[in-house]
C-alpha positions as CSV (number, residue, x, y, z in Angstrom):
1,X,-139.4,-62.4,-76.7
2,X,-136.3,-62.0,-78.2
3,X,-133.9,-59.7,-76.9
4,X,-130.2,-58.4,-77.4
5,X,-127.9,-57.7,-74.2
6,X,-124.7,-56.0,-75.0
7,X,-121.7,-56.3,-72.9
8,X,-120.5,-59.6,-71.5
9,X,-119.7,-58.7,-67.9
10,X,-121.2,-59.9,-65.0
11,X,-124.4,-57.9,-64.9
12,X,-124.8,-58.3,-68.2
13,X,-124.3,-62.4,-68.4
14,X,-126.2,-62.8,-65.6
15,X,-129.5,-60.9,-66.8
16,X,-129.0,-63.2,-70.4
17,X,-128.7,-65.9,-68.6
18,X,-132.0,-65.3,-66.3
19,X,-134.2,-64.1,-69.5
20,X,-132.7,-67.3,-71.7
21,X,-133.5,-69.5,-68.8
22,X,-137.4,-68.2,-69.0
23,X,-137.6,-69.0,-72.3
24,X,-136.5,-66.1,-73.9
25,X,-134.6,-65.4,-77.2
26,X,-130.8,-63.7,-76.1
27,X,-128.4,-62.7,-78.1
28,X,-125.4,-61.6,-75.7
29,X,-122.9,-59.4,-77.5
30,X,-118.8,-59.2,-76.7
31,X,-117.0,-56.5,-77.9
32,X,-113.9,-59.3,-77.4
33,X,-114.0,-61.8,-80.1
34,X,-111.6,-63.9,-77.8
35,X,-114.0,-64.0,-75.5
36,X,-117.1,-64.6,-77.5
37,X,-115.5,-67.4,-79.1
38,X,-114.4,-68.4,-75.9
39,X,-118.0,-68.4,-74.5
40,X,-119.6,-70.0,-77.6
41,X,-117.6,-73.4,-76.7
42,X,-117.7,-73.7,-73.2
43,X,-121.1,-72.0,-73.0
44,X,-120.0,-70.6,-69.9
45,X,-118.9,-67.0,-69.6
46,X,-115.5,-67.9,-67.6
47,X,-113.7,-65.1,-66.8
48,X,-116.7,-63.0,-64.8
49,X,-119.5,-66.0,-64.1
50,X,-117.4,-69.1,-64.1
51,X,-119.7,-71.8,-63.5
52,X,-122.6,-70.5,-65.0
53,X,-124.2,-72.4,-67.8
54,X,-125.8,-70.8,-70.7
55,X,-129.5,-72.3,-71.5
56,X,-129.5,-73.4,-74.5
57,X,-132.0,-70.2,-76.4
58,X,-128.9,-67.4,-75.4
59,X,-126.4,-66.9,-78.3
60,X,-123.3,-65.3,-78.2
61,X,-122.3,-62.5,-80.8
62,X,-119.4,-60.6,-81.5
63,X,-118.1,-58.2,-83.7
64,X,-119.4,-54.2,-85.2
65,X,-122.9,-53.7,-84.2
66,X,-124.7,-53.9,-87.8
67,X,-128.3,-53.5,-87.8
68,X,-128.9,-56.4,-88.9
69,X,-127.7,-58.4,-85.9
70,X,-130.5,-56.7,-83.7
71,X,-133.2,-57.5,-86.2
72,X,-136.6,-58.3,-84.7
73,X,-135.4,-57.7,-80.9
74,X,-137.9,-56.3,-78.9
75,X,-135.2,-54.8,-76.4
76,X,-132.0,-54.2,-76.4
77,X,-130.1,-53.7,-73.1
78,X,-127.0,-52.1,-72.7
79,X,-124.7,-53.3,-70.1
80,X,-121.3,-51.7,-70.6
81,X,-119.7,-49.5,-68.1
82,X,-121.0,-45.9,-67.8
83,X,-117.8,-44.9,-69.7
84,X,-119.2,-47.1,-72.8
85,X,-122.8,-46.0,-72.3
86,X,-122.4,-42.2,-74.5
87,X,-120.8,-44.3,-77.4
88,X,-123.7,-47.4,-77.2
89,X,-126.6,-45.2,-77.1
90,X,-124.9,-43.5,-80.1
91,X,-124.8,-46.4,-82.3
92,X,-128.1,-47.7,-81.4
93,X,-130.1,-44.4,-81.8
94,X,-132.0,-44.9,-85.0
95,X,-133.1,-48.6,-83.3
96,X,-137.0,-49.4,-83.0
97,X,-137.0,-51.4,-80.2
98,X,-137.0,-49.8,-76.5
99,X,-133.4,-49.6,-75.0
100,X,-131.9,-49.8,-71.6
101,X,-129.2,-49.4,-69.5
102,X,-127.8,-51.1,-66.4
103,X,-124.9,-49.4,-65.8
104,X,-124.9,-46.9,-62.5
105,X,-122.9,-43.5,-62.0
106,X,-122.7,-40.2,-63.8
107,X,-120.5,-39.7,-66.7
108,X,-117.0,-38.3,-66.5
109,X,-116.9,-35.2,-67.8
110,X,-116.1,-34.8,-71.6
111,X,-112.9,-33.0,-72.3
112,X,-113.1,-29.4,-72.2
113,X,-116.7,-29.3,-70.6
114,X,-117.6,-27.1,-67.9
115,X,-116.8,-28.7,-64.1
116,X,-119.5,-30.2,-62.4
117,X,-120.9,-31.1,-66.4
118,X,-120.8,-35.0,-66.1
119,X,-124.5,-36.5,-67.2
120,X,-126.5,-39.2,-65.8
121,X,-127.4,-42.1,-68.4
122,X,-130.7,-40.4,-69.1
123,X,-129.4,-36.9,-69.8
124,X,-126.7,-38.8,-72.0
125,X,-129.3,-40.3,-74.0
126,X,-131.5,-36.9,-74.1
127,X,-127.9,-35.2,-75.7
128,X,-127.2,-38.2,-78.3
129,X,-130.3,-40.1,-79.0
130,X,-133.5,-38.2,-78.2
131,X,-135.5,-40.2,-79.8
132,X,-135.0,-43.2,-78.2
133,X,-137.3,-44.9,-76.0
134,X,-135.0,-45.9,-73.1
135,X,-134.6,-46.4,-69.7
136,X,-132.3,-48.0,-66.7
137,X,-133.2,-51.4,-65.0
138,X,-131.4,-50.5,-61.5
139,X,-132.2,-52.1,-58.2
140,X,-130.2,-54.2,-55.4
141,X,-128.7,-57.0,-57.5
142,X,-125.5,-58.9,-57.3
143,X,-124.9,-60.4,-60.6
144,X,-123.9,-63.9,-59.1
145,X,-127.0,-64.2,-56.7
146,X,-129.1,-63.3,-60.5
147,X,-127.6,-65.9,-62.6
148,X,-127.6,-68.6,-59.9
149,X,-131.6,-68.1,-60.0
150,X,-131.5,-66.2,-56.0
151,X,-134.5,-64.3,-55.3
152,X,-133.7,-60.7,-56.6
153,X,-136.3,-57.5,-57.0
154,X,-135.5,-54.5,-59.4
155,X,-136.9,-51.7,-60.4
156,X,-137.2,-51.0,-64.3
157,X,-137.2,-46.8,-64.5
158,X,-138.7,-45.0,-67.8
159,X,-140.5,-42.3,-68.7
160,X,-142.3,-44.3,-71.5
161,X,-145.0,-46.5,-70.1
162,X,-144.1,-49.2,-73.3
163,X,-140.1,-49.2,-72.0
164,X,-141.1,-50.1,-68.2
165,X,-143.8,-52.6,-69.8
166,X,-140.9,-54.3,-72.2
167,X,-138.8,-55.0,-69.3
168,X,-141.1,-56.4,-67.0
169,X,-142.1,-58.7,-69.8
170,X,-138.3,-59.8,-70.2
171,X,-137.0,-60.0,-67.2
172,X,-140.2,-60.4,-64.5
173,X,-140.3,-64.0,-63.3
174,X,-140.1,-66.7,-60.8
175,X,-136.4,-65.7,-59.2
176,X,-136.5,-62.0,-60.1
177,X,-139.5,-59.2,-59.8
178,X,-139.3,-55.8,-61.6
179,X,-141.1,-53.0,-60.7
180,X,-141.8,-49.9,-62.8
181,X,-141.2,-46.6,-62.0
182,X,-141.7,-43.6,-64.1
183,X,-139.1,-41.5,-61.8
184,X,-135.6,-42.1,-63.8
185,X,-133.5,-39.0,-62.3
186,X,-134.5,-40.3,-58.6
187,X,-133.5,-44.1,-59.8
188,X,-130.5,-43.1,-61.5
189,X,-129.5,-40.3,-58.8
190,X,-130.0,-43.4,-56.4
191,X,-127.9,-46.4,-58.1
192,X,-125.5,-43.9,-59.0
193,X,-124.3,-42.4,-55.2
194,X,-125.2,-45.5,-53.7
195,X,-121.5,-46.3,-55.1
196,X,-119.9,-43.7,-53.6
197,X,-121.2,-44.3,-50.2
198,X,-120.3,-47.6,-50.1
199,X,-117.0,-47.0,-50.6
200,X,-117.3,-44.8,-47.2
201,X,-119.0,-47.8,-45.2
202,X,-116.2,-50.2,-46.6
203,X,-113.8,-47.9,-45.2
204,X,-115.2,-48.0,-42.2
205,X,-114.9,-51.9,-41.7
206,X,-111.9,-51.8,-42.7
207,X,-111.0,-49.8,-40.1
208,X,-113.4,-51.9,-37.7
209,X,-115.4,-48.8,-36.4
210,X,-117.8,-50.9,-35.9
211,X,-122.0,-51.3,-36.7
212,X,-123.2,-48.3,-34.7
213,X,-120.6,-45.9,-37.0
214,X,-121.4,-48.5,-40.5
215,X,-125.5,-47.7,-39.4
216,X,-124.7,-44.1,-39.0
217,X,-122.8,-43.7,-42.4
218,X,-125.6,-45.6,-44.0
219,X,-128.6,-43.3,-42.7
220,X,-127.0,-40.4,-43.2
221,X,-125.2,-41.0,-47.2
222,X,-129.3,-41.8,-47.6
223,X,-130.2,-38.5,-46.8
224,X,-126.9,-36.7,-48.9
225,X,-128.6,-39.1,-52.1
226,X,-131.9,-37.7,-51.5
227,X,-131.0,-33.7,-51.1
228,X,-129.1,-34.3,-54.4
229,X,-132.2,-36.5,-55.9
230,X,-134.3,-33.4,-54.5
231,X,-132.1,-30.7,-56.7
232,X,-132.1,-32.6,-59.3
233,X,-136.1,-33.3,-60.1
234,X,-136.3,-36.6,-58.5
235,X,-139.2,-37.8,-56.1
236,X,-138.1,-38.5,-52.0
237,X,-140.1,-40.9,-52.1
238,X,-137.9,-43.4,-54.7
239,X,-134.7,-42.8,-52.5
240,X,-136.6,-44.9,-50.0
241,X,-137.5,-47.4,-52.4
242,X,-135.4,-50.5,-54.4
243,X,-132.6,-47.7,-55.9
244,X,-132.4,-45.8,-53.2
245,X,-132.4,-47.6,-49.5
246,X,-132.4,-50.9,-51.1
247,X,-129.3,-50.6,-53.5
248,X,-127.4,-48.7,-50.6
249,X,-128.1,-51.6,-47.9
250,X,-126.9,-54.2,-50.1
251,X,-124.0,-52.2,-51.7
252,X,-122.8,-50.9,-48.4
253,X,-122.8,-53.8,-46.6
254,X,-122.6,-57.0,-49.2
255,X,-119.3,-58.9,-49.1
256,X,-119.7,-58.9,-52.7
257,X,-119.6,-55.3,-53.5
258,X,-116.4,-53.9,-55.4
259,X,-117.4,-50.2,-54.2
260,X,-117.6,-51.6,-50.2
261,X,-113.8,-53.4,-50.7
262,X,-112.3,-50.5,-52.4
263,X,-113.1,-48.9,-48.6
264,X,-111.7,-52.2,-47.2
265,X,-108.2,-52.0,-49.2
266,X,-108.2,-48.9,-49.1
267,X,-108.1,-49.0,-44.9
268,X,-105.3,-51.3,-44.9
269,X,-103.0,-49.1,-46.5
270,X,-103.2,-50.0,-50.2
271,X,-103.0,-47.4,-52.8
272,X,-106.1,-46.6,-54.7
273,X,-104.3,-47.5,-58.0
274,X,-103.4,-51.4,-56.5
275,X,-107.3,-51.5,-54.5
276,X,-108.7,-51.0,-58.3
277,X,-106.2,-53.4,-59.5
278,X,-106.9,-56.0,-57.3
279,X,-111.0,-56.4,-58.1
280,X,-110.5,-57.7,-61.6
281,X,-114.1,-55.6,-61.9
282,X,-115.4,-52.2,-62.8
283,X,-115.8,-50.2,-59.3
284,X,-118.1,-47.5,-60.7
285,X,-117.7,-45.3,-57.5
286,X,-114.0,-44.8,-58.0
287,X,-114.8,-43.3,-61.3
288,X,-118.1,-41.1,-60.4
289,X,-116.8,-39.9,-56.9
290,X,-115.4,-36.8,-58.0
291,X,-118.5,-35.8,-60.5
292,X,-121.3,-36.7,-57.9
293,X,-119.6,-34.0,-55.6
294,X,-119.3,-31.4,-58.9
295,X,-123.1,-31.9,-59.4
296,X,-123.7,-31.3,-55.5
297,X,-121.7,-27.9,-55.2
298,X,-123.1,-26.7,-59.0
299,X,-126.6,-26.6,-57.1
300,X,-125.5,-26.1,-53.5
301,X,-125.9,-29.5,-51.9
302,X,-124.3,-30.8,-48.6
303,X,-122.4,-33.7,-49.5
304,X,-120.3,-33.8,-46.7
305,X,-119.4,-38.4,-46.9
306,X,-119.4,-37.7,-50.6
307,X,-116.5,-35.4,-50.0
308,X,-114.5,-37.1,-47.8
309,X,-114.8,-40.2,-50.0
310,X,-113.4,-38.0,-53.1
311,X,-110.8,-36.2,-50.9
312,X,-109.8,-39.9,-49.6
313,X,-109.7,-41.3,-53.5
314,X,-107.5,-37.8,-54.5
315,X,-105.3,-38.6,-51.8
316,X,-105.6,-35.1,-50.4
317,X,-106.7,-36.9,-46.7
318,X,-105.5,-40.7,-45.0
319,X,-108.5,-43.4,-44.2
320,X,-108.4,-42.1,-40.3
321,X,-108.5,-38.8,-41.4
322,X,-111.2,-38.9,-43.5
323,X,-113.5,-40.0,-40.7
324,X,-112.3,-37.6,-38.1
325,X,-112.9,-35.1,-40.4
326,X,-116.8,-36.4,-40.8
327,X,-116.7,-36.9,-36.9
328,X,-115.6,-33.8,-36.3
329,X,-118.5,-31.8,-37.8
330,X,-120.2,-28.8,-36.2
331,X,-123.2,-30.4,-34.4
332,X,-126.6,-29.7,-35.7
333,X,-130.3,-30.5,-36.4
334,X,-130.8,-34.5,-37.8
335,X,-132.8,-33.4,-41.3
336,X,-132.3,-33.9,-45.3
């Protein structure tokens, strides 16, 4: 099969890699031409997977997106940063081939849009590209554990049958197992939150609450995902599946999640401005705390770690006042 994957982060190199090293035909796209040509000597992407070598069947392109470079792909996967995603799917939307995303959160909201407006990736694509046949390959995954060939199981999310088929087909294989799922607003709703939360359960080591408060944190941001998922047309029974439990396990407690040491900074007393700074990496809850919560109170869901995390990131509340606000909670029933 040959396939295009554009964006040369982590994620993004790590699933070329994997699909190149099963034989596949990649063509892995940089927007930087520095670092494409960078990566087309060393054959190593050094700057996010140093080490890494490319197989020999993944080429690296840079440059406009022309038509022409994606002719004969039979998938084309879109790895930028949620804030890239509205742009992407634009370019790409008179494209044949089926198209997905890997990037988790909800969109910003556009400039002069309503509050509480900002889109998952499939309602981005229903605005810009309806015609596409797309979907999201989500799951636990950290892009280092991919690459280096570590046993990894994802969930590809479409409502097209052919979409879920086409990624299995790519990326299904000895190291890494993909499962379909025709729910894409739970699997989204799910990789998207999971962010948020673990920014809370960071914050919590950092402060060294310890497991019993980390376990608590985690049960209970699994039930705010789910009420939102719920309101929002999702099935409960994804949120306890690879994008929902699964993602928020590994992000929430994984020494290499961004989302969990922005918590950890953050608890030491570093700014939110030097936390972000100090990652080198995308931290996608940083940037879709604020527009999970607008979602929640635009259909009347209880969000209550979701809001402590924003009020923490606004700087409207300190790291131990955040969770004695939480702790401090009118006692009630244990339910979503």
């Amino acid at each position: 099969m040959k396939l295009a994957v554009l964006g040369a982060g982590a994620w993004g190199t790590a699933l070329a890699v994997n699909a190149a090293g099963a034989s596949h035909e990649v063509l892995l796209w940089a927007r930087d031409a520095q670092q494409a040509s960078g990566m087309r000597k060393g054959r190593v992407n050094g700057r996010y997977l140093p080490g890494v070598a490319f197989p020999p069947s993944l080429s690296v392109l840079e440059g406009e997106l022309e038509p022409i470079a994606l002719s004969g792909v039979a998938l084309v996967v879109v790895a930028t940063p949620m804030a890239g995603l509205r742009a992407m799917l634009q370019a790409l939307s008179g494209i044949d081939a089926p198209v997905a995303w890997l990037c988790k959160g909800f969109e910003a909201p556009l400039s002069g849009a309503a509050a509480g407006s900002g889109l998952l990736g499939h309602e981005v694509c229903r605005q810009v590209a309806p015609h596409l046949r797309a979907g999201i390959l989500s799951g636990p995954s950290f892009a280092q554990e991919v690459a280096k060939g570590q046993p990894t199981a994802l969930v590809a999310a479409s409502e097209h049958a052919s979409v879920r088929d086409t990624l299995v087909a790519a990326f299904h294989g000895a190291s890494l197992r993909v499962y379909g799922n025709d729910d894409i607003v739970g699997v989204e709703v799910g990789g998207a939150v999971k962010n948020v939360l673990a920014i809370a359960t960071g914050l919590c080591d950092g402060l060294n609450l310890g497991l019993n408060a980390r376990a608590a944190l985690v049960t209970r941001g699994l039930a705010e995902m789910t009420r939102l998922g719920l309101a929002l047309g999702a099935k409960a029974e994804t949120f306890m599946g690879l994008s929902g439990l699964g993602d928020l396990v590994l992000t929430a407690t994984g020494d290499l999640s961004r989302n969990r040491k922005v918590g950890q900074l953050l608890a030491t007393g570093m700014s939110l401005d030097q936390a972000v700074a100090s990652l080198g990496h995308v931290a996608e809850g940083v940037y879709s705390a604020r527009t999970v919560v607008q979602r929640a109170r635009a259909l009347g869901v209880d969000m209550p770690i979701s809001e402590a995390v924003v009020a923490l990131l606004e700087g409207e509340t300190r790291p131990v006042e955040a969770v004695a606000n939480l702790m401090g909670r009118e006692a009630k029933s244990e339910s979503l």
